[in-house]
C-alpha angles and dihedrals in degrees: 000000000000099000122076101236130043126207103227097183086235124098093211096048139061142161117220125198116256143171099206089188093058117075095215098046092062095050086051093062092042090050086050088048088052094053098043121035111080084213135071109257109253107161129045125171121198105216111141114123142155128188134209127176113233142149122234081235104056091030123141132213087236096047092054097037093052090051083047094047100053101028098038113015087042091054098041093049091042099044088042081049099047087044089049088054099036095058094038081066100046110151087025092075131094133279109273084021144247122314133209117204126198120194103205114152142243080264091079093071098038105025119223134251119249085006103084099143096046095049093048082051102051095039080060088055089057091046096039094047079052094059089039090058099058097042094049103036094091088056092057098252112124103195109202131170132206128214114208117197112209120340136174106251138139089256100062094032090094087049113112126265093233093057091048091055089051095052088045095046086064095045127096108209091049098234149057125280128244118257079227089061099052083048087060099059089047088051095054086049090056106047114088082214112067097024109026086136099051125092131141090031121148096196106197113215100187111133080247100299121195088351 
């Protein structure tokens, strides 16, 4: 998306341009939501992602400093921007609070071969949603991740299929999950009504992988 406004088709929806990896483009979206929503921001998920093979080994600097920018660096400026808000706002949120969701990856506990960087970044987004959950717990704000195992989305299509039968080999509901089913653990984890006790949870949604 290369404008900075697109056209949903929804009233009640639109997408805005943002660099999560550039400090100044994130504040710039916050700045837009606070002019124009009419209502206090309450709900952020952290989704943006991006995924490159590469050995340890033949690694680049540039290779593991782009996976670090977007996975890590995106989720770490936009989550510092939303708690900023969040808490600008205080009394003004709704009742049971605000949440922050971080989408990290199974990775994060067993690593990944040939995905080191973007095992070591998403393993920072769990860390870093657990200190973010007792800093911002007295402010209302319950800051959660979830770690999907393998899911059929744009992003793992051009994986190989020798890689998918392995995963699926190890998992024990013999197939991939839904990208709808991954957004409906982030919507319970959003919703004050059904987890207004949960925060710092990395939720795992793997079809019971290498159980």
């Amino acid at each position: 998306m290369q404008s900075s406004f697109c056209d949903t088709g929804d009233a009640a929806h639109r997408a805005e341009y943002v660099d999560v990896g550039d400090s100044s483009s994130v504040e710039q979206l916050f700045a837009k939501i606070r002019s124009s929503s009419a209502l206090p921001l309450s709900i952020v998920v952290n989704c943006a992602g991006i995924l490159a093979r590469s050995l340890l080994v033949d690694s680049t600097d540039e290779h593991f400093d782009e996976i670090m920018r977007v996975h890590l660096k995106g989720t770490f400026l936009v989550t510092r921007a939303a708690s900023r808000e969040m808490i600008r706002v205080g009394k003004e949120l709704p009742e049971g609070g605000a949440a922050i969701v971080n989408l990290a990856s199974l990775a994060a506990k067993s690593g990944w071969f040939a995905y080191g960087a973007y095992a070591a970044a998403k393993a920072g987004v769990v860390t870093l949603t657990k200190t973010a959950a007792q800093e911002l717990a007295t402010h209302g704000i319950r800051v959660n991740a979830v770690l999907p195992g393998w899911t059929e989305t744009a992003m793992t299509e051009p994986l190989t299929e020798e890689i998918k039968a392995k995963v699926l080999s190890m998992t024990a509901l013999k197939r991939a999950a839904q990208p709808k089913e991954v957004a409906e653990a982030v919507k319970f984890l959003c919703s004050p009504a059904t987890s207004s006790y949960v925060t710092g949870v990395a939720l795992e949604i793997t079809g019971g992988f290498n159980m």
